[in-house]
DRENDO-1510 file (C-alpha; in Angstrom, 1 decimal, always signed):
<recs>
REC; n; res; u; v; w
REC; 1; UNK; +82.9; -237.4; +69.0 .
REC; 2; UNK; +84.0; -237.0; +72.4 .
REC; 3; UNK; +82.0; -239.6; +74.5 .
REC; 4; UNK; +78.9; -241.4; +73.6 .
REC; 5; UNK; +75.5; -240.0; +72.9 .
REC; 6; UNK; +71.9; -240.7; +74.1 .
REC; 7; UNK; +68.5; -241.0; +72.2 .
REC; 8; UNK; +65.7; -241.0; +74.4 .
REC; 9; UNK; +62.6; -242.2; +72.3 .
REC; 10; UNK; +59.4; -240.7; +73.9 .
REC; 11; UNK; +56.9; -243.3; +72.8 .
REC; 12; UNK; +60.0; -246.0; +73.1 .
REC; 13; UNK; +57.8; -249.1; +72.4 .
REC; 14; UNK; +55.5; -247.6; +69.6 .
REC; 15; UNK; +56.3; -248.8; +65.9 .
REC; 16; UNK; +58.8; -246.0; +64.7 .
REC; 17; UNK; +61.1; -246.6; +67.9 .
REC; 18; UNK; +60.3; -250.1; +67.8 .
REC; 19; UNK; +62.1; -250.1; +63.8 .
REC; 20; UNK; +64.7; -247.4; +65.5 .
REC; 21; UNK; +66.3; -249.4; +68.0 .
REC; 22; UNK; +66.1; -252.9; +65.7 .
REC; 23; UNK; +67.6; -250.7; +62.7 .
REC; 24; UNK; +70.4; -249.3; +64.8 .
REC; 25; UNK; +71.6; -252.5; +66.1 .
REC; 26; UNK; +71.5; -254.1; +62.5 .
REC; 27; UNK; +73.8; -251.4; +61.5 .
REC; 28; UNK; +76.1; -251.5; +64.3 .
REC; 29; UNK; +76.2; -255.5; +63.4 .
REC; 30; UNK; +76.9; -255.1; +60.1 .
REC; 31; UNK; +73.4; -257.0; +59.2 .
REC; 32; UNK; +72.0; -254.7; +56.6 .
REC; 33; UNK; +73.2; -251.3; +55.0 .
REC; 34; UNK; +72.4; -248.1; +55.9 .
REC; 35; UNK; +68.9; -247.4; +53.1 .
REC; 36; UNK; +67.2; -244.5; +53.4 .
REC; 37; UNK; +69.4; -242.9; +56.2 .
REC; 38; UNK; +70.4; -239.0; +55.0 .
REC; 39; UNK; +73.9; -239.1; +57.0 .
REC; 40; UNK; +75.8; -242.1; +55.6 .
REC; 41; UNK; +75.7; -239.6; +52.4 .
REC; 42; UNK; +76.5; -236.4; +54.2 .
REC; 43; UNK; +80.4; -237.3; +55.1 .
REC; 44; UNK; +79.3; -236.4; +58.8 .
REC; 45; UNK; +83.1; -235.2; +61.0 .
REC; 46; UNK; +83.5; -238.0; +63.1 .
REC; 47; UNK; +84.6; -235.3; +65.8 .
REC; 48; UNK; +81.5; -233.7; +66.1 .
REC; 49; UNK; +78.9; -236.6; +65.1 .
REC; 50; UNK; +78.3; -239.8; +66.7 .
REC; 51; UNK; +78.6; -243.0; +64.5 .
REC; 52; UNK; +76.0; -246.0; +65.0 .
REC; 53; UNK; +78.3; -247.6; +67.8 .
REC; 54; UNK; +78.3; -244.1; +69.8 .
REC; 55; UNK; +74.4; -244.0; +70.2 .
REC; 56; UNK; +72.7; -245.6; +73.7 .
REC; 57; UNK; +69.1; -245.7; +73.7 .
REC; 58; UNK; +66.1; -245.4; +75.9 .
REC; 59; UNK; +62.9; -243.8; +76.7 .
REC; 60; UNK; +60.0; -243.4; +78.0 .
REC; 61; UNK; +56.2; -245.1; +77.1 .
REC; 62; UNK; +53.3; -246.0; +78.9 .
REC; 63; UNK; +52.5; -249.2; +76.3 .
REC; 64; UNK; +54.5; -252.2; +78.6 .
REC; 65; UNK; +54.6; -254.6; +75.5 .
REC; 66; UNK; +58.2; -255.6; +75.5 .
REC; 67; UNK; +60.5; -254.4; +72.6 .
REC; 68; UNK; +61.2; -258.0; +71.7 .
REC; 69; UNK; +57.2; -259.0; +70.8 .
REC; 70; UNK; +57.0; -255.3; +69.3 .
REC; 71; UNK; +59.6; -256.4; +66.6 .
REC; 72; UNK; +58.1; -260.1; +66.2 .
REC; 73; UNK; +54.4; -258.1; +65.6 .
REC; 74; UNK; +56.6; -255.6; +63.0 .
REC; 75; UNK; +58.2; -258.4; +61.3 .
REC; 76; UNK; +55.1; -260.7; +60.9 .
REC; 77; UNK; +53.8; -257.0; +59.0 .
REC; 78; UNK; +56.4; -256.7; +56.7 .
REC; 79; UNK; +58.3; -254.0; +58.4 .
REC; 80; UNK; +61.0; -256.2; +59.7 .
REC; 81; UNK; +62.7; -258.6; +58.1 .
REC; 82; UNK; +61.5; -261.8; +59.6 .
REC; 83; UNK; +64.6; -263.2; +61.0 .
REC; 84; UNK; +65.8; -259.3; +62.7 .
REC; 85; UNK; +64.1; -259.3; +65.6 .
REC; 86; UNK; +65.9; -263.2; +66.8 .
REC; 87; UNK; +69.0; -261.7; +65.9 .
REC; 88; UNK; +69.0; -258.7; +67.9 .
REC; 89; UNK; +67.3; -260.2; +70.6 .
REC; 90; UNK; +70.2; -258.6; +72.8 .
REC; 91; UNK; +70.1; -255.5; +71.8 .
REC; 92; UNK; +66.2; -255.1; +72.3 .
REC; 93; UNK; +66.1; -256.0; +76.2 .
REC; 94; UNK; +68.8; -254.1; +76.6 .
REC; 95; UNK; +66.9; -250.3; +75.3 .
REC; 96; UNK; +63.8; -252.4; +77.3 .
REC; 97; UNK; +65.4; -252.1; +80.6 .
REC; 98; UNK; +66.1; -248.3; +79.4 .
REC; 99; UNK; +62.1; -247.3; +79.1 .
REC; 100; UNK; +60.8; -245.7; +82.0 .
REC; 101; UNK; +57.0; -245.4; +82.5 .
REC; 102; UNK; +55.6; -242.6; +80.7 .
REC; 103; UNK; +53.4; -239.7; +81.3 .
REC; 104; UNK; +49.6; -240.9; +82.1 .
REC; 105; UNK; +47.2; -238.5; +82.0 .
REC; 106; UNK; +44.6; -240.5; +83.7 .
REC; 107; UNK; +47.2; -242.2; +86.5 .
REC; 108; UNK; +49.9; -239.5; +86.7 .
REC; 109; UNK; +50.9; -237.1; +89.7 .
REC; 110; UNK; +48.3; -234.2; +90.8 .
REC; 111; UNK; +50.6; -231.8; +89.8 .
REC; 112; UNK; +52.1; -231.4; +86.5 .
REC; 113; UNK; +55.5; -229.9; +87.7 .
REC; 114; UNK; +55.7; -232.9; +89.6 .
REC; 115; UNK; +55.2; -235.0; +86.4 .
REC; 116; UNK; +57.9; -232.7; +84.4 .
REC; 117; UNK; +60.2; -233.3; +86.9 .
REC; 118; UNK; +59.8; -237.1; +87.6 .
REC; 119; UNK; +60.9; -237.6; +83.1 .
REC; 120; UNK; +63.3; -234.9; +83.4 .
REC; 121; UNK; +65.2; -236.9; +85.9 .
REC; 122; UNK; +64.9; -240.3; +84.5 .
REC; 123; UNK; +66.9; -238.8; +81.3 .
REC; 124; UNK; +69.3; -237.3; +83.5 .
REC; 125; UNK; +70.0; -240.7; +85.2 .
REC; 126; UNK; +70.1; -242.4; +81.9 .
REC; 127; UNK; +72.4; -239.9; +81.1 .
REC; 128; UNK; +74.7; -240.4; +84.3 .
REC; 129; UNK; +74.2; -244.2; +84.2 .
REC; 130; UNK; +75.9; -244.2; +80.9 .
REC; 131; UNK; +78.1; -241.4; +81.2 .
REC; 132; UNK; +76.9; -239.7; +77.9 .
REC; 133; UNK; +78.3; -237.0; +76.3 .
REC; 134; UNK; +74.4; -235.9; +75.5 .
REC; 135; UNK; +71.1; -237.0; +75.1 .
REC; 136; UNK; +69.2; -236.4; +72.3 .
REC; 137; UNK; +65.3; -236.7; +73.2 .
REC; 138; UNK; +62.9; -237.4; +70.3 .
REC; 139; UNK; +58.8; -237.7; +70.3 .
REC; 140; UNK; +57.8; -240.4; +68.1 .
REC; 141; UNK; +54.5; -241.0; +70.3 .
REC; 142; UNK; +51.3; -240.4; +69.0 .
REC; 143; UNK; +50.0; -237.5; +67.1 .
REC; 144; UNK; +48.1; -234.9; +70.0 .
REC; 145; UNK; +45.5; -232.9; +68.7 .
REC; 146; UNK; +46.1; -229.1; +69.1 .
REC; 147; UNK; +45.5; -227.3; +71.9 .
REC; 148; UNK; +43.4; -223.9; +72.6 .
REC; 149; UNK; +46.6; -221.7; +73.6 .
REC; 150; UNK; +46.0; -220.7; +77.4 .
REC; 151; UNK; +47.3; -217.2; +78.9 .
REC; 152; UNK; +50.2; -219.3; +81.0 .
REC; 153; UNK; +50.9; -220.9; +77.9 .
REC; 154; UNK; +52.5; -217.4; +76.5 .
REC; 155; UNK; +55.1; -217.0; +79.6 .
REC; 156; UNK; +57.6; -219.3; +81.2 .
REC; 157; UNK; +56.7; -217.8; +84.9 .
REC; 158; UNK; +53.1; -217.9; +84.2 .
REC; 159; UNK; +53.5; -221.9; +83.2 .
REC; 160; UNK; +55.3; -222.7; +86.2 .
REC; 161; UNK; +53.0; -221.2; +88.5 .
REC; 162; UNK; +50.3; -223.1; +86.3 .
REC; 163; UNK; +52.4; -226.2; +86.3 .
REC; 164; UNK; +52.6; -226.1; +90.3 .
REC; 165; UNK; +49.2; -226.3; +91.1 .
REC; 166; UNK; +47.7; -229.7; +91.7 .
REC; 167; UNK; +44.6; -230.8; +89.1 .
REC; 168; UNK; +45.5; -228.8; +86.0 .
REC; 169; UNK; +46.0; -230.3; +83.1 .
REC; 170; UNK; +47.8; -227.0; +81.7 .
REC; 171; UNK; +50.3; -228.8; +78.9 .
REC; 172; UNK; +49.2; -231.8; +76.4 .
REC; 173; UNK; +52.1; -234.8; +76.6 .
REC; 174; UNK; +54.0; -233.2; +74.0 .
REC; 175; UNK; +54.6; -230.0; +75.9 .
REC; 176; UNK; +55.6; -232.0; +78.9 .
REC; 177; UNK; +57.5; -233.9; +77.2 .
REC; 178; UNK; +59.9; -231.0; +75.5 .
REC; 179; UNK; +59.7; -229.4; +79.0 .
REC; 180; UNK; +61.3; -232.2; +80.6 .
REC; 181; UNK; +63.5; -232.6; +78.0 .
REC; 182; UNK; +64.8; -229.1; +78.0 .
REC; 183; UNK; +64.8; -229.0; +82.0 .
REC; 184; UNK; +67.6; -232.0; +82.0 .
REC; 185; UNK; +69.5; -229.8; +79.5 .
REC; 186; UNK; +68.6; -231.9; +76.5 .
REC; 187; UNK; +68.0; -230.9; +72.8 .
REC; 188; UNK; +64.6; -232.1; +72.2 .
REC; 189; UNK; +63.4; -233.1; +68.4 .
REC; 190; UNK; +59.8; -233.3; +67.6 .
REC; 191; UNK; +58.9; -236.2; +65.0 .
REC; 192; UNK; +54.9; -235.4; +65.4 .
REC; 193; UNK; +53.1; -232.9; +64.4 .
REC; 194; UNK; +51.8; -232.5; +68.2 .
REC; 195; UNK; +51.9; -228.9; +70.0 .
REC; 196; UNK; +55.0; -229.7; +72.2 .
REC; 197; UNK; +57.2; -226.9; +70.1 .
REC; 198; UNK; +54.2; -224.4; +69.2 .
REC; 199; UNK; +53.5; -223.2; +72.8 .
REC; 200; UNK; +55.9; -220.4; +73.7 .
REC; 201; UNK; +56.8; -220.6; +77.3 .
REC; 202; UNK; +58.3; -224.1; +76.2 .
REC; 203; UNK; +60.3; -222.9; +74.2 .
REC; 204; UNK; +61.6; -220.1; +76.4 .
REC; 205; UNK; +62.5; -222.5; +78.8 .
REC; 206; UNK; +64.8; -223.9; +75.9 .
REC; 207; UNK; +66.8; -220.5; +75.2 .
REC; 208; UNK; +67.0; -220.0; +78.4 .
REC; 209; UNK; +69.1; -223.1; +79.0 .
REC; 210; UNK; +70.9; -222.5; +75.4 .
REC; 211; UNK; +69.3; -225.5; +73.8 .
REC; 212; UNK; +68.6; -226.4; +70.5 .
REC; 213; UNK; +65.5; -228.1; +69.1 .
REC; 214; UNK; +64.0; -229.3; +65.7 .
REC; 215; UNK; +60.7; -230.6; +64.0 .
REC; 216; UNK; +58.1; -230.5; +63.4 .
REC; 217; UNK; +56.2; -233.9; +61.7 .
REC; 218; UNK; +58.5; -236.1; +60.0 .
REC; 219; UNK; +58.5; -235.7; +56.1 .
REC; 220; UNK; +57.8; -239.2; +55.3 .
REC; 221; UNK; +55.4; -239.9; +52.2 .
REC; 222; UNK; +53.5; -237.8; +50.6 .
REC; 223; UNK; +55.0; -234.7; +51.9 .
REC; 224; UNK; +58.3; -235.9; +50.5 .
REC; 225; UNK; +56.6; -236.6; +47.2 .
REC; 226; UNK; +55.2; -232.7; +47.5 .
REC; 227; UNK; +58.0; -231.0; +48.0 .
REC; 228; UNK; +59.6; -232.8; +45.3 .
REC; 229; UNK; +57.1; -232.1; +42.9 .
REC; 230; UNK; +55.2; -229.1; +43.7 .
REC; 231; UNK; +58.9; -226.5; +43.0 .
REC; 232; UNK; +58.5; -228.7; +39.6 .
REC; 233; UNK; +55.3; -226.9; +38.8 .
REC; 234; UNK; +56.3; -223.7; +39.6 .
REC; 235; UNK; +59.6; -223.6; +37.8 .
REC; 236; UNK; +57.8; -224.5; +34.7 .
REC; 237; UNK; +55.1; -221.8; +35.0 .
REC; 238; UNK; +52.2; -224.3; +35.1 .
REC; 239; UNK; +49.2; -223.1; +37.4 .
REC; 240; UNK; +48.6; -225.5; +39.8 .
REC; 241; UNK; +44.8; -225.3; +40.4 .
REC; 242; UNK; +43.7; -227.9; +42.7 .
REC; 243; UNK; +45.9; -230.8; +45.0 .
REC; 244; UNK; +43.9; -233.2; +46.3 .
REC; 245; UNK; +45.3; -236.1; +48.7 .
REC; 246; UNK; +43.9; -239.1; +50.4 .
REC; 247; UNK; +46.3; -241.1; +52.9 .
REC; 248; UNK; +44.9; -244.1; +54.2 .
REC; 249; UNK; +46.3; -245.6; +57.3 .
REC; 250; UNK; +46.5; -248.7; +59.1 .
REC; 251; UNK; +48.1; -250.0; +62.2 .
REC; 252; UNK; +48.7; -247.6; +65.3 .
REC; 253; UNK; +49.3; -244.7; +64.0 .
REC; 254; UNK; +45.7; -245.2; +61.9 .
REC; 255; UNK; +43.6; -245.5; +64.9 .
REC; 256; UNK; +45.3; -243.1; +67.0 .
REC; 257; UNK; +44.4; -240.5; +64.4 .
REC; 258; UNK; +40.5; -241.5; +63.4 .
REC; 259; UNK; +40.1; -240.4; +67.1 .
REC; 260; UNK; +38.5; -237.0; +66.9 .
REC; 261; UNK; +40.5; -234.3; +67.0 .
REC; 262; UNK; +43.4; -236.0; +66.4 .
REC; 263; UNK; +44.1; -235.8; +62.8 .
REC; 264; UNK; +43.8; -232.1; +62.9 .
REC; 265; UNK; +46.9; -231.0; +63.6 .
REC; 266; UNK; +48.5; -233.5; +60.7 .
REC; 267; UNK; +46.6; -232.4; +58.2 .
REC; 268; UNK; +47.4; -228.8; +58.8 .
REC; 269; UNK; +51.2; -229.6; +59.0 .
REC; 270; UNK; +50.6; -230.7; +55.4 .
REC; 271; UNK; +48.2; -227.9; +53.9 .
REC; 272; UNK; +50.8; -225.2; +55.4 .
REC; 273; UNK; +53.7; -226.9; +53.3 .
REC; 274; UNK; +52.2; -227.3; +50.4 .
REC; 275; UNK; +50.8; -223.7; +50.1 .
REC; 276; UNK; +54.1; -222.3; +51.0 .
REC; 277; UNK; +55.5; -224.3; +48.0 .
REC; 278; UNK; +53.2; -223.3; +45.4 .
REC; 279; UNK; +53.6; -219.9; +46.3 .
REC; 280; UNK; +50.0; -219.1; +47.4 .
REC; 281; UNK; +46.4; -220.8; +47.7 .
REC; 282; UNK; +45.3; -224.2; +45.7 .
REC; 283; UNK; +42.4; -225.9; +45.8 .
REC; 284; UNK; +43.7; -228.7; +48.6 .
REC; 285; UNK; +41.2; -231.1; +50.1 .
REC; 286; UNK; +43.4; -233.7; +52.0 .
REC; 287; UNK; +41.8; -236.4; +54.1 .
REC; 288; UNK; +43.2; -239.5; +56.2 .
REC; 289; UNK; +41.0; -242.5; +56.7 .
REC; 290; UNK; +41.7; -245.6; +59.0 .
REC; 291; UNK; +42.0; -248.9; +57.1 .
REC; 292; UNK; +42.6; -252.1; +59.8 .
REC; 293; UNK; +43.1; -254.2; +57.1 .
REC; 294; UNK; +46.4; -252.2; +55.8 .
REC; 295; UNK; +48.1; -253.4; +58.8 .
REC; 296; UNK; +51.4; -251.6; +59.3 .
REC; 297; UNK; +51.3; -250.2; +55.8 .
REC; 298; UNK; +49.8; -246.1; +54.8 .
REC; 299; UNK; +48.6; -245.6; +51.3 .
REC; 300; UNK; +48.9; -242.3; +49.7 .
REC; 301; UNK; +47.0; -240.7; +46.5 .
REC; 302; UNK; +47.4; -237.2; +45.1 .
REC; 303; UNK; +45.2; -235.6; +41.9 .
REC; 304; UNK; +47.0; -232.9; +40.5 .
REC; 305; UNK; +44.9; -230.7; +38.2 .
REC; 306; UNK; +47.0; -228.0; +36.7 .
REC; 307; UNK; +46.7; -225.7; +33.7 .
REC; 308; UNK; +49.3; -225.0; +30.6 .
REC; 309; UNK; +50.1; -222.8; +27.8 .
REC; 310; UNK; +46.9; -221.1; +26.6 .
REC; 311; UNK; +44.8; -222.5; +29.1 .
REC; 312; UNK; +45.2; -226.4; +28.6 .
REC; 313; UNK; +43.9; -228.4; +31.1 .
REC; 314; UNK; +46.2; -231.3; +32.2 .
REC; 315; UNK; +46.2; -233.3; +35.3 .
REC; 316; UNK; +49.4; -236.1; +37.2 .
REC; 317; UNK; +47.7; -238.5; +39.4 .
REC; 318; UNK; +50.1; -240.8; +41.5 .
REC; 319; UNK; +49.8; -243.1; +44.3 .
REC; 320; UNK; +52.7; -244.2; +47.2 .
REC; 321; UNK; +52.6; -247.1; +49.5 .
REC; 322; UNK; +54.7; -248.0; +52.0 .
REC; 323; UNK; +55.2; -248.5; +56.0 .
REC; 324; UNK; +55.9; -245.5; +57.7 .
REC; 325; UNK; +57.6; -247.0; +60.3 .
REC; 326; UNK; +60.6; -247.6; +58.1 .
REC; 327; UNK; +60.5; -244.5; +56.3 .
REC; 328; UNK; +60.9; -242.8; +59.8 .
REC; 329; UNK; +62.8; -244.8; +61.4 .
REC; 330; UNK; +66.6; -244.1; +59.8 .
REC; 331; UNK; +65.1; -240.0; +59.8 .
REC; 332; UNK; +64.4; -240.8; +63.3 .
REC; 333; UNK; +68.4; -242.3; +63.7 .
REC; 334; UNK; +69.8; -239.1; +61.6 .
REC; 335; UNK; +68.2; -236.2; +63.4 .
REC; 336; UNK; +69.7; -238.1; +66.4 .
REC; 337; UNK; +73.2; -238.3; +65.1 .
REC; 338; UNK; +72.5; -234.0; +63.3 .
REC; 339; UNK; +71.4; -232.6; +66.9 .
REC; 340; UNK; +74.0; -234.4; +68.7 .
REC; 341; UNK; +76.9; -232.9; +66.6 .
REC; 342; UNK; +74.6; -229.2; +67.3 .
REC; 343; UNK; +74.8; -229.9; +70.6 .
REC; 344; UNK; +78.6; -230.6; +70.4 .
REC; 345; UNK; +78.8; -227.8; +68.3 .
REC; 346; UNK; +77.0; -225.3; +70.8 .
REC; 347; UNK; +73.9; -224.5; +68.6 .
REC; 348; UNK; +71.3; -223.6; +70.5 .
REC; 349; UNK; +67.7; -222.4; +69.5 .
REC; 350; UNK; +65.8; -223.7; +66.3 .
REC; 351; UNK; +67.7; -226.2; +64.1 .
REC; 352; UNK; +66.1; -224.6; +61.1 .
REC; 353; UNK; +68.8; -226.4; +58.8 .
REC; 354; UNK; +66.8; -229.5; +59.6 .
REC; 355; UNK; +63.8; -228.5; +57.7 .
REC; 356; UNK; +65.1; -231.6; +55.1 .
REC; 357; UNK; +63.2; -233.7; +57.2 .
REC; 358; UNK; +59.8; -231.9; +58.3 .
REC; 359; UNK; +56.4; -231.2; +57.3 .
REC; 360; UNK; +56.1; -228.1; +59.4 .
REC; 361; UNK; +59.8; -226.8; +59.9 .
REC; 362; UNK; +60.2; -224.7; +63.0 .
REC; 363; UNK; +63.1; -221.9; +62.1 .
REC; 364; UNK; +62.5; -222.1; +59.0 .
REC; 365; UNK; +60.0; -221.2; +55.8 .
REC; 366; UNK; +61.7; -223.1; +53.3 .
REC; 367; UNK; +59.7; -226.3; +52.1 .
REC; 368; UNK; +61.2; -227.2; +48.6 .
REC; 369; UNK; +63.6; -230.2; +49.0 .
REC; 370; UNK; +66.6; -229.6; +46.7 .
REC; 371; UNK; +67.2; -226.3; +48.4 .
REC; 372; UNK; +66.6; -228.2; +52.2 .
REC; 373; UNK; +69.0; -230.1; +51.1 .
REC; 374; UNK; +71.5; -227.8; +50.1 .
REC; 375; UNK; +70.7; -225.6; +52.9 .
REC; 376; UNK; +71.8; -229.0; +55.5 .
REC; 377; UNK; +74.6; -230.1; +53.7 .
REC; 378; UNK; +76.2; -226.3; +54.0 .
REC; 379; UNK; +75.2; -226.7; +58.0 .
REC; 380; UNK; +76.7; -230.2; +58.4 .
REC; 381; UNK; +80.0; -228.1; +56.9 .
REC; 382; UNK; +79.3; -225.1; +59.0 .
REC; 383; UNK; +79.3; -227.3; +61.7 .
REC; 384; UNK; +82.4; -228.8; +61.2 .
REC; 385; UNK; +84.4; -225.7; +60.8 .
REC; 386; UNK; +83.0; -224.9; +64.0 .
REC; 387; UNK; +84.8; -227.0; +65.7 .
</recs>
């Protein structure tokens, strides 16, 4: 690829960036192989893709714990190795010195446009600073709840006009976010399930400019396990009649979502996919509880009831732990590395070939994984060709 790339990590300091920007610089050191990461398989053109080595990072957060004491807290948890954090030590302060204060709410500019403005330019000097090819800019901050759709929310004019006047609170984080993302001419990926990419005039402003952008909710867990599973059913001809699922949480992303409101959003992401893949409605309860004591790590339990040849009743129970941050994290590195090569490539809209690794795909209905996966490895070679 011609020139180096950016990844600008909205919610730099939280736990998935946090496992990001330690995991990238153990790769480009040679320090552990590339697990769990989609594009070391997917014999990316070098031409149109940036490799570990091409990928500068920063961001933007309002948490002020430095990256280093993050990655000592994640190793002491499990996520890291314990040793990681020592040996990257450089690496760390250097994406530290490259997170700019985030949006606040509470202590942020009257005006919102003035807010929008003030990101969008700290990715554009990042982006100077550097001299990079492109910045890629990802959310991986917390989960928003959603948002009762306003009249300005439906029109780009309308927003801006909304935007310009001081006291309004007219877009959640998210929004903001994307908007500033797309008014420094950057692709924008959303890792959350947060509103940023569901409110129209956002995403106008995006094909205006000719941008592309991807999400929504990383497809981490459970999901994963889902639209693995549930295309299973369905080939076979069993009736799934009810898919319960419990997740419970610990750490961050735990408490952030037992606020009220919060989880909403999440757990539609993840009724939506799984009634797409089964075809039609199921009997789904799904709920996520806050554990402290887990820590860093998210359980997951599904009951699968589902009925057989002449009416048997049969049932699959399973159960999935792991820590989330390093299940996102290399997804979090590949979509950085896909939309680059888009960008590169001139793709602009949706980047509904990404649905591989979302809950929710924008562009895109399909949920079942083999086909995601077929339908990304034919755009990795589209995108190629391209060229």
């Amino acid at each position: 690829m011609e020139g180096r790339s950016g990844l600008w990590l909205i919610g730099g300091r939280g736990s998935v960036a946090t496992t990001a920007i330690c995991g990238l610089a153990a790769l480009r050191a040679d320090l552990t192989p590339a697990t769990g990461s989609v594009t070391e398989r997917l014999d990316l053109d070098p031409a149109m893709f940036p490799s570990w080595s091409e990928l500068v990072v920063g961001g933007h957060d309002i948490a002020r714990t430095p990256l280093r004491k993050r990655a000592e807290e994640l190793a002491a948890a499990g996520v890291l190795p314990a040793r990681l954090p020592a040996a990257v030590t450089d690496e760390l302060e250097a994406a530290d010195r490259e997170i700019r204060p985030g949006y606040d709410a509470v202590d942020g500019p009257a005006r919102q446009l003035d807010a929008i403005e003030g990101l969008a330019r700290d990715i554009a000097e990042f982006r100077r600073t550097h001299d990079l090819g492109r910045v890629v800019v990802v959310n991986v901050s917390s989960t928003e709840p959603p948002v009762r759709p306003l009249p300005e929310h439906a029109d780009l004019a309308a927003l801006d006009r909304a935007l310009a006047s001081p006291g309004r609170d007219v877009l959640p984080s998210s929004a903001l976010a994307a908007y500033a993302a797309f008014l420094a001419d950057c692709p924008y990926v959303d890792f959350t399930p947060s509103p940023g990419l569901r409110i129209p005039a956002v995403v106008e402003l995006a094909h205006r400019r000719n941008l592309s952008y991807a999400g929504s909710d990383g497809k981490t867990g459970e999901t994963l396990l889902r639209s693995a599973l549930a295309p299973m059913f369905v080939a076979r001809g069993l009736h799934v009649r009810s898919w319960a699922g419990t997740n419970l949480l610990g750490g961050g992303d735990g408490a952030n979502l037992a606020q009220e409101g919060r989880a909403a959003g999440k757990l539609a992401s993840k009724s939506r996919g799984l009634e797409a893949l089964l075809g039609g409605k199921a009997d789904a309860p799904l709920h996520i509880d806050y554990v402290p004591d887990l820590g860093e790590r998210k359980v997951a339990w599904d009951h699968i009831s589902f009925e057989g040849f002449l009416g048997a009743r049969m049932s699959l129970q399973l159960t999935w732990q792991g820590h989330d941050s390093a299940l996102a994290a290399p997804l979090v590195l590949d979509l950085a590395r896909l939309v680059a090569g888009a960008h590169a490539a001139g793709e602009s809209g949706p980047l509904g070939a990404l649905a591989f690794f979302f809950k929710d795909p924008v562009g895109s209905d399909e949920h079942r994984l083999a086909q995601q996966e077929r339908d990304l490895v034919a755009w990795v070679r589209r995108i190629a060709v391209s060229r």
